[in-house]
C-alpha positions as CSV (number, residue, x, y, z in Angstrom):
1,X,134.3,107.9,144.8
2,X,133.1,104.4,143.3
3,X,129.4,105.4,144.6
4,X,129.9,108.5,142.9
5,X,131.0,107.2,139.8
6,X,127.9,104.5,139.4
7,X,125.6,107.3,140.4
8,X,127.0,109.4,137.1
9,X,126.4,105.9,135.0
10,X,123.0,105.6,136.4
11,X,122.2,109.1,135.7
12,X,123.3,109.2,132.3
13,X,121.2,106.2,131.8
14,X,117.9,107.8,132.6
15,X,118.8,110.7,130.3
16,X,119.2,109.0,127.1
17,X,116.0,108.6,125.5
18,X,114.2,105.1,124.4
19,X,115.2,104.3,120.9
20,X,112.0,105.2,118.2
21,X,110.1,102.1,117.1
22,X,110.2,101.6,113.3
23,X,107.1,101.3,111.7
24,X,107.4,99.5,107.8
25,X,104.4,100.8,106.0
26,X,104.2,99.0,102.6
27,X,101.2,99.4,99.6
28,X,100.8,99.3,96.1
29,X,100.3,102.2,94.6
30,X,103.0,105.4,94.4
31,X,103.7,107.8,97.0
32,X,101.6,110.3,95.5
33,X,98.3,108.1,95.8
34,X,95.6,108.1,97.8
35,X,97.6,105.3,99.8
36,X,100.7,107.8,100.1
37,X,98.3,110.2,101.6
38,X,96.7,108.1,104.1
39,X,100.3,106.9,105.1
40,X,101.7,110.1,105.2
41,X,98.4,111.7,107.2
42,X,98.8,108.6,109.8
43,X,102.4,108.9,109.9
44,X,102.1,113.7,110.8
45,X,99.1,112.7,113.6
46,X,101.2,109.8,115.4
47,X,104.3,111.9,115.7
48,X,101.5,115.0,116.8
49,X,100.4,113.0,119.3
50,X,103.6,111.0,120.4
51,X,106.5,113.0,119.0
52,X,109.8,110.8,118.4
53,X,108.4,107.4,120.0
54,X,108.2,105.9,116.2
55,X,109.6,106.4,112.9
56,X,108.2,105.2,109.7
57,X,110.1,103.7,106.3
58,X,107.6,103.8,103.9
59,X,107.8,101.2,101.1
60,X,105.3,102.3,98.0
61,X,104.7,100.4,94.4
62,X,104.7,97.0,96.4
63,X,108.4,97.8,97.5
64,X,107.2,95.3,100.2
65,X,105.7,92.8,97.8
66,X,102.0,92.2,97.0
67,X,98.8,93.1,98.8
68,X,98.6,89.2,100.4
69,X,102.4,89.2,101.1
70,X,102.5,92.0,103.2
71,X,99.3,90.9,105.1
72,X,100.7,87.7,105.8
73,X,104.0,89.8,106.9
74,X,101.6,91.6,109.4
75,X,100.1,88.2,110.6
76,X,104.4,87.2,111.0
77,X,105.4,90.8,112.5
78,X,107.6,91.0,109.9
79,X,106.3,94.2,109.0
80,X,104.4,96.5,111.2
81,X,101.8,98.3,109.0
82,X,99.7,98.6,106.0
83,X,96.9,100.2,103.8
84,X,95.4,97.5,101.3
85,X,92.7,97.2,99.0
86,X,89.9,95.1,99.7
87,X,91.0,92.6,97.2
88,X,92.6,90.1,99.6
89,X,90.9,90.8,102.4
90,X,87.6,88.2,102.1
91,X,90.4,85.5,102.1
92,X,91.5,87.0,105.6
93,X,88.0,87.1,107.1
94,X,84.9,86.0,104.7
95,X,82.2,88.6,105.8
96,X,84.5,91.9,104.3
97,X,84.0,90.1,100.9
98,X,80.2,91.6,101.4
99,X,81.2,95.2,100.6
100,X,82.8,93.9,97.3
101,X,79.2,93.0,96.3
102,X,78.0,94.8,92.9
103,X,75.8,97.8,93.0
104,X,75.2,97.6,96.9
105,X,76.0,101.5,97.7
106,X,74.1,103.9,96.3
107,X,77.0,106.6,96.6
108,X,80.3,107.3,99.1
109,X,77.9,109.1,101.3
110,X,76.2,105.6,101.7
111,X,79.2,103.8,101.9
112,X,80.7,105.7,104.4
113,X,78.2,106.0,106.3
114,X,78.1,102.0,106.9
115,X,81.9,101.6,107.3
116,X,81.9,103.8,109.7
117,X,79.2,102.3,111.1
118,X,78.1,99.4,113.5
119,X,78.1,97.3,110.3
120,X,81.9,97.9,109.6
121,X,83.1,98.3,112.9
122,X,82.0,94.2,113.3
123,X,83.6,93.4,110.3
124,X,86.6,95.4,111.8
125,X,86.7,93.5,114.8
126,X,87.1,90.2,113.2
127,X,90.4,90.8,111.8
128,X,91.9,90.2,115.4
129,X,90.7,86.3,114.9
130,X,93.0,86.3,111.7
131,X,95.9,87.6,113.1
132,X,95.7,91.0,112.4
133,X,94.5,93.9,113.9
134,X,92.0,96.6,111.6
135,X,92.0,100.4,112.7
136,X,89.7,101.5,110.0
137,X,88.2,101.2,106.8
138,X,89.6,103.4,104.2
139,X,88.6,104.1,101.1
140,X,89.6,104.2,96.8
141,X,86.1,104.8,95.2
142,X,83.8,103.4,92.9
143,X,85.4,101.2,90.4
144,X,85.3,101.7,86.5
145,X,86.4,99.6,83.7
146,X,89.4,100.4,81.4
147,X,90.6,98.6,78.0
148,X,92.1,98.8,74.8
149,X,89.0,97.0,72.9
150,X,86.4,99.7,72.8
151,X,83.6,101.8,74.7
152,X,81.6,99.4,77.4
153,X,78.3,100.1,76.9
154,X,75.8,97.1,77.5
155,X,76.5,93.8,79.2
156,X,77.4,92.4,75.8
157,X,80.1,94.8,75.8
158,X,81.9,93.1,78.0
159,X,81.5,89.3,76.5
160,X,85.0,87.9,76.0
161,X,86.5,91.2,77.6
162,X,90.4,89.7,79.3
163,X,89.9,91.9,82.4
164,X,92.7,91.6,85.1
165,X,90.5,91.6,88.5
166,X,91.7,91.6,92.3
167,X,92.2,88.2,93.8
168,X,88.4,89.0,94.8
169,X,86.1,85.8,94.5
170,X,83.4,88.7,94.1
171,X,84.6,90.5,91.4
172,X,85.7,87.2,89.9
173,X,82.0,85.6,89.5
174,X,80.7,89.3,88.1
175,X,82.6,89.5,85.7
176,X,82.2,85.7,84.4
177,X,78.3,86.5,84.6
178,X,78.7,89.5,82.3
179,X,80.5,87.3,79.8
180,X,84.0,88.4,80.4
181,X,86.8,86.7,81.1
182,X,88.0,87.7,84.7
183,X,91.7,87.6,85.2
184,X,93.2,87.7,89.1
185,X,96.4,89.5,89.1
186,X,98.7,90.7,91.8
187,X,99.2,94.7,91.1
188,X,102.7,95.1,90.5
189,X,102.3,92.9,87.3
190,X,99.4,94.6,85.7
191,X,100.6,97.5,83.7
192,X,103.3,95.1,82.2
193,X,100.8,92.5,80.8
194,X,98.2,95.7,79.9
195,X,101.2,96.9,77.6
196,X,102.1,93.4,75.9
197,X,98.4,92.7,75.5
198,X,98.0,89.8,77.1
199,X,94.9,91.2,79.0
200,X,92.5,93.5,77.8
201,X,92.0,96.1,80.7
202,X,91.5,96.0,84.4
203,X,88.7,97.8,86.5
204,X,89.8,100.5,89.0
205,X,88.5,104.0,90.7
206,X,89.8,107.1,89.2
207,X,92.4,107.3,92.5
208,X,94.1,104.0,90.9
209,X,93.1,105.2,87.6
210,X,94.7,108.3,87.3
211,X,97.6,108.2,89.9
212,X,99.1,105.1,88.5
213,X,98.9,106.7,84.9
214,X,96.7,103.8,83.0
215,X,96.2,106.1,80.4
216,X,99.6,105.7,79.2
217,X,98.7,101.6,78.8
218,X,94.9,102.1,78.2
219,X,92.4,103.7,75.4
220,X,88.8,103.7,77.0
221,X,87.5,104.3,80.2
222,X,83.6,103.4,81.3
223,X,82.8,105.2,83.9
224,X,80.1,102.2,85.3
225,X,80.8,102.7,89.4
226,X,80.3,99.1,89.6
227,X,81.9,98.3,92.7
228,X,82.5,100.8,95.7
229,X,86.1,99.7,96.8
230,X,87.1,100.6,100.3
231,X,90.8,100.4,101.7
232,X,91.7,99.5,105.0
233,X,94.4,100.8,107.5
234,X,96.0,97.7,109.6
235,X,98.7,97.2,112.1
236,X,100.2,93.6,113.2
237,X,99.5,91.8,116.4
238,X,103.1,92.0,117.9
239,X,103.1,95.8,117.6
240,X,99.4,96.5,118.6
241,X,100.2,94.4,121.6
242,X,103.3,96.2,122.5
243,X,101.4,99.8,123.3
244,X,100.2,101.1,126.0
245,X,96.6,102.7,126.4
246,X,97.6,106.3,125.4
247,X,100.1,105.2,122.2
248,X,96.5,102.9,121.0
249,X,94.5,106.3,121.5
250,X,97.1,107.9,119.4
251,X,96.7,105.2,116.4
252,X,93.1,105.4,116.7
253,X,93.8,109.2,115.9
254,X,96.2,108.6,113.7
255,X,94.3,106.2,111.6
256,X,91.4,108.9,111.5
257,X,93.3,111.3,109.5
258,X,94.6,108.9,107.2
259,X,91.3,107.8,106.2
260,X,90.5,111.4,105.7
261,X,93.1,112.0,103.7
262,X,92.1,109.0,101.6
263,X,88.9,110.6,101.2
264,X,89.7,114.0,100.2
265,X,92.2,112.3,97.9
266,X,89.2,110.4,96.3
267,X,86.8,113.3,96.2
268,X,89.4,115.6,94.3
269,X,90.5,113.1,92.0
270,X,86.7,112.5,91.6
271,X,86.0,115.8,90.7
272,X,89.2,116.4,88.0
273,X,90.0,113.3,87.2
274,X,87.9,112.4,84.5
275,X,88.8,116.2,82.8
276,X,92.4,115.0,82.9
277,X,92.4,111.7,81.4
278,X,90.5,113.0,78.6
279,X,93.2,116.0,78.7
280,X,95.7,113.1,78.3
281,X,93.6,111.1,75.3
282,X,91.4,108.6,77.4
283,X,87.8,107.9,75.3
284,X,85.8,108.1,78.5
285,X,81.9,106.9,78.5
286,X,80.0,107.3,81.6
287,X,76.7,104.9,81.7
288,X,73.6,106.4,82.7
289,X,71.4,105.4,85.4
290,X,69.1,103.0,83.0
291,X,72.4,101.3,81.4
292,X,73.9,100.7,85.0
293,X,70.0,98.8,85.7
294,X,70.8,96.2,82.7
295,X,74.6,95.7,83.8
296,X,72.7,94.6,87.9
297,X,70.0,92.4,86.0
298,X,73.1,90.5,84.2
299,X,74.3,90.0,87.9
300,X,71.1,88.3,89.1
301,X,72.2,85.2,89.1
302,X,75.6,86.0,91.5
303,X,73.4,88.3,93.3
304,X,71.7,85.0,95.0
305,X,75.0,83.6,95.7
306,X,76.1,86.2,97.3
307,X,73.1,86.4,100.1
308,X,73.3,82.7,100.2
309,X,77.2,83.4,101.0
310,X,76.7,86.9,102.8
311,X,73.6,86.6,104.3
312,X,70.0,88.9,103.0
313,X,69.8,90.4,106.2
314,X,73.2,91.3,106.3
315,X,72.7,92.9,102.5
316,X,69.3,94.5,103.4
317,X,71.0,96.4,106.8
318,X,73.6,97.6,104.2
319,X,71.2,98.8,101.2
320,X,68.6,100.2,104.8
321,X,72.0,102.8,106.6
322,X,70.9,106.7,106.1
């Protein structure tokens, strides 16, 4: 009868299922972003591919904190996954700081092509040296300029413009050669100090741009594509080491249609976006292809720095990717 007894135990042992892993997924912007869609698309192929072995608590508008705190969460294992900006991620590993560069993509189809490339598929692979592991690059768009002082049309435009930028050394040294006055700002405390006026405007694509509602704190939009500004999809350490070879597979796939649903997001938004800020009172003014040349001669200067800090070669097999 005992035998019996610890058989039945043992049996109902194997029959109760492993608990689901929790994944915390923290970023920025609102559910309804481009983030929110790459989270959500990540979050519909991983339970495709490996039904109820993880559940997700998604934490949107920086319920996690800021971009750098919830990295550094991933490098603890205090949380398990995020999308970020590129904003922080040079201070993580120097060489993705090279894709922040000014006027170095000639279009998403460009930029695409070289993230998905051999070029960002190195880059990728240095994140596990930081404490981190990268699944893939994805993406916001070309970056425009916002403000409350008036249309950006020339360089001098911009002199003495109090524009909040990422923590992006980059963006930073741009900016200060076009005059302006480059502001670093965590996220979550920009719209606040766009409505008391203590900065002037901040530079984001039309995915930030519109899904975050700027034109409730912001007059004019330049539509200047002065920066292409990707995203990228990471996981931490202590869960990447925890998987087998089947649940990585499934991540890999799963961090494939996130970054497709990032892009669609950014290739809608690009194609309505601009209709419906001016819908909602935005003064929009998109430079043309001469006006963008006088904005990259201002940037001479930083542009030397940058393949002294980069590398030309590594700048020239960027510009060179089909």
């Amino acid at each position: 009868m005992k035998h019996l007894f610890t058989a039945a135990l043992l049996s109902a042992a194997v029959a109760v299922p492993a608990a689901a892993q929790e994944i915390k997924i923290g970023y920025a912007l609102a559910e309804d972003s481009h983030y929110g869609a790459g989270a959500k698309a990540f979050e519909a192929s991983l339970t495709e591919s490996l039904g109820d072995q993880f559940t997700f608590r998604h934490f949107p508008s920086s319920g996690l904190g800021g971009e750098r705190e919830v990295i550094e969460g991933l490098q603890l294992g205090t949380v398990e996954m995020t999308i970020v900006s590129s904003g922080t991620l040079s201070n993580f590993v120097p060489e993705a700081g090279v894709f922040d560069v000014p006027f170095l993509f000639r279009d998403k189809a460009h930029a695409r092509a070289v993230l998905d490339g051999e070029i960002g598929q190195e880059i990728l692979a240095k994140f596990d040296d930081a404490g981190l592991h990268a699944l893939a690059w994805g993406e916001q768009g070309f970056r425009h300029i916002t403000n409350n002082r008036g249309p950006i049309q020339t360089p001098a435009d911009a002199q003495g413009l109090k524009i909040r930028t990422m923590e992006n050394p980059v963006h930073i040294e741009a900016f200060r050669a076009l005059g302006a006055s480059p502001t670093p700002m965590a996220w979550p405390e920009v719209i606040g100090a766009l409505e008391q006026g203590a900065i002037d405007g901040q530079e984001n694509p039309l995915s930030v741009v519109v899904s975050a509602k700027l034109n409730e704190v912001q007059k004019y939009l330049t539509l200047d594509g002065h920066v292409y500004s990707p995203a990228m999809i990471l996981v931490s350490p202590q869960l990447w080491g925890k998987l087998d070879d089947d649940q990585k597979a499934a991540f890999q796939k799963a961090a494939a249609a996130g970054v497709q649903a990032m892009r669609d997001y950014v290739d809608e938004v690009d194609a309505s976006g601009v209709a419906a800020l001016k819908a909602a009172g935005m003064e929009v003014n998109e430079l043309t292809d001469e006006e963008k040349a006088a904005f990259r001669a201002a940037l001479d200067a930083p542009y030397k720095e940058y393949e002294a800090q980069f590398g030309k070669e590594l700048m020239d097999r960027i510009q060179a990717v089909q």
